[in-house]
N, C-alpha and C positions, 0 to 999 in steps of 0.2 A: 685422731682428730682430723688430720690430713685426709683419712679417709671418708671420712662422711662427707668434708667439704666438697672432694671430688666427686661423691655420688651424688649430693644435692647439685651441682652444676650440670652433671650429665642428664639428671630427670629435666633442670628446666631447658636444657639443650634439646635435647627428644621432643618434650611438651612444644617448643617452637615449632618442630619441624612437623610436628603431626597437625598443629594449628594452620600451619601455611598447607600441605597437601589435601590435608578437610577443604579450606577456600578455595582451592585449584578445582579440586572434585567436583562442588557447586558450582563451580562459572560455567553460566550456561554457552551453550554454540547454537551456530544455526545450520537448518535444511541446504543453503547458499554455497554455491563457491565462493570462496573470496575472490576480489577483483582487484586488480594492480591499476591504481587511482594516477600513476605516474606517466601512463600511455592512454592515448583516445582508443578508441573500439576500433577493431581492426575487418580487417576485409571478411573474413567470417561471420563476423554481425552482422556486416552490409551488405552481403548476398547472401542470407539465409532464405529459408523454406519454409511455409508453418502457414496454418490456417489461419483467415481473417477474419473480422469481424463485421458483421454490418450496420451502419450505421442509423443514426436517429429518422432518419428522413425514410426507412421501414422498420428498423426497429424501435416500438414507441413502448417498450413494457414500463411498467410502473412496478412502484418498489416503498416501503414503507419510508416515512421522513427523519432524517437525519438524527443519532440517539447517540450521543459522548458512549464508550466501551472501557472496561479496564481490562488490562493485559492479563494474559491468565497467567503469565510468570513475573514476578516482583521483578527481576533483572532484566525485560525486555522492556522494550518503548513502542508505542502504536504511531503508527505514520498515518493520517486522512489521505486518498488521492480522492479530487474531486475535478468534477465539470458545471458547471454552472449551465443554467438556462440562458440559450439567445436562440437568435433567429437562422444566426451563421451554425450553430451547432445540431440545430433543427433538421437545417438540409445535409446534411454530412448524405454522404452512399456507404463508403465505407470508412470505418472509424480506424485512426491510426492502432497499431498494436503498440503496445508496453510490455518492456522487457525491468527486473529488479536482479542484476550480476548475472546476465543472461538467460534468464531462466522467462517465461513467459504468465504475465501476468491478466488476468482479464482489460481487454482496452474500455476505455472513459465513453459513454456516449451521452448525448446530452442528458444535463440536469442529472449527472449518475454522480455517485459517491463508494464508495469502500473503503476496507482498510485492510494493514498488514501488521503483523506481529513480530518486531524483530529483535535479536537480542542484541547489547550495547556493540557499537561498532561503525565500521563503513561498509557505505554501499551504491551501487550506482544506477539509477534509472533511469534508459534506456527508452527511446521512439520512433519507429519511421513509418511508413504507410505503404504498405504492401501493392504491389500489381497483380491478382490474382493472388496464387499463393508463393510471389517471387518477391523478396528486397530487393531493392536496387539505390532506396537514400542512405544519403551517409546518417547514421544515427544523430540525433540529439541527445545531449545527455546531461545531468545531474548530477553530480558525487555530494553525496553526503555524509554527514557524522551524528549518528542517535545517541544519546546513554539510559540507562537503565532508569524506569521510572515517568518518562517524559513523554508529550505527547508532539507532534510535528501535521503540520497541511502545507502538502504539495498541489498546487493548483496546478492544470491542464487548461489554457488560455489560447489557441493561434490566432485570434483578435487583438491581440498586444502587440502592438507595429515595432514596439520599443525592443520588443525582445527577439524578432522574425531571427537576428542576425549574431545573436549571441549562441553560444556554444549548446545551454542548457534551452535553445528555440522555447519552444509552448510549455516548457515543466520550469514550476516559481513553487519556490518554497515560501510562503507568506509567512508571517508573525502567526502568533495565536490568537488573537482579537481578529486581526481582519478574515482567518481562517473560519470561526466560530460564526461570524456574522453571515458569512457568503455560503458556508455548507449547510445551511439552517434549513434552505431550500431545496434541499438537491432532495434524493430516491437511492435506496440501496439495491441498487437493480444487479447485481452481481452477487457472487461468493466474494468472502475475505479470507486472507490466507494468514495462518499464522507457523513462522519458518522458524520457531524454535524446538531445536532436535528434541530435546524432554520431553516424553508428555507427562503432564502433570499428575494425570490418573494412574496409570500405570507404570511410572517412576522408567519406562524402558524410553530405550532411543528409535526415533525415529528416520528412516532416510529421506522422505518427501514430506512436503510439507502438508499441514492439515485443513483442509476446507473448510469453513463456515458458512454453513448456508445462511441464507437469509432466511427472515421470517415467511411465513406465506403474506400476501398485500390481500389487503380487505379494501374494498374501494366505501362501506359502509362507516370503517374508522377514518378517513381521508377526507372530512367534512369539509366541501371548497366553495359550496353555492351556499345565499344565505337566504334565497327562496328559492321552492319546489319548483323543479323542471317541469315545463309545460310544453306538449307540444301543438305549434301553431295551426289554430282553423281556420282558413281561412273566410267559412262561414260570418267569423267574427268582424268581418269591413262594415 
């Protein structure tokens, strides 16, 4: 009798442990290094190298309008970054570049939007504005914390006086409501990246993360006039 008891305790002892490394197995990671949230970005972020980007004031592309996305992995979270339409974001030359745990991410130009795929965690968004292809600001940065399932909007603002001088400068994580309301307008003028190592199709791991293109823009779905374009005769005085 003593014996069976000890075999019935050892199976549900086993059946634990096999339960807990199943759940380890599943926990997704990400394409990212991690980043140690305990120190500011050090002299090697602040004089890096890396191509720019140009900004709204010549590059004017359009992009389909804003469309909520679900994550392709149940255990990751989608982050919005976006920019909002002005007049200050209009003129940009060149648009600051964004980095997510140093790794380079497409920069914000006016009225742009994307997104990113991350799995539950921290992480840190990263900004300066290149001279040519040379850094020389101190970063602005972000630290955050996503979980599985959730969705988050980071706004890109340097029209916010309030925040010129705070650490995280032009990047505000907004609520969800005020987030939904202000990206409604924006254009997916970029790729979105999704940095979880899984891919879901082919069950294999990946080292970089995965591109999403965007859709092609139809300027014929983008209905913005609500009479036909005419152009002026001025026969017609």
């Amino acid at each position: 009798m003593r014996g069976v008891c000890i075999a019935v305790c050892a199976s549900f002892i086993l059946l634990g442990c096999h339960g807990k490394s199943a759940m380890e197995h599943t926990q997704v990671t990400s394409t990212l290094k991690p980043v140690d949230t305990e120190h500011e970005p050090g002299l090697l972020e602040q004089y890096r190298f890396g191509m720019f980007s140009i900004g709204g004031w010549v590059n004017q592309k359009m992009g389909q309008r804003f469309q909520p996305v679900q994550a392709q992995d149940e255990q990751a979270a989608i982050v919005y970054l976006y920019r909002p339409d002005s007049k200050w974001n209009r003129q940009e030359i060149v648009a600051s570049s964004l980095f997510i745990n140093s790794e380079r991410i497409p920069s914000l130009l006016n009225n742009h939007y994307y997104w990113v795929e991350l799995p539950a965690g921290t992480y840190r968004i990263s900004t300066s504005r290149p001279v040519g292809v040379q850094h020389f600001q101190k970063p602005k940065y972000l630290d955050f914390i996503v979980q599985a399932g959730q969705s988050y909007f980071i706004k890109y603002d340097e029209e916010n006086l309030s925040t010129r001088r705070e650490v995280s400068g032009p990047l505000i994580m907004v609520p969800e409501k005020t987030g939904l309301n202000e990206i409604a307008y924006t254009q997916l003028k970029s790729e979105s990246y999704n940095f979880v190592a899984l891919d879901q199709k082919s069950g294999k791991l990946r080292k970089k993360a995965q591109k999403l293109k965007p859709a092609k823009y139809d300027p014929a779905e983008d209905v913005q006039l609500t009479k036909p374009f005419k152009i002026w005769n001025p026969l017609t005085w």
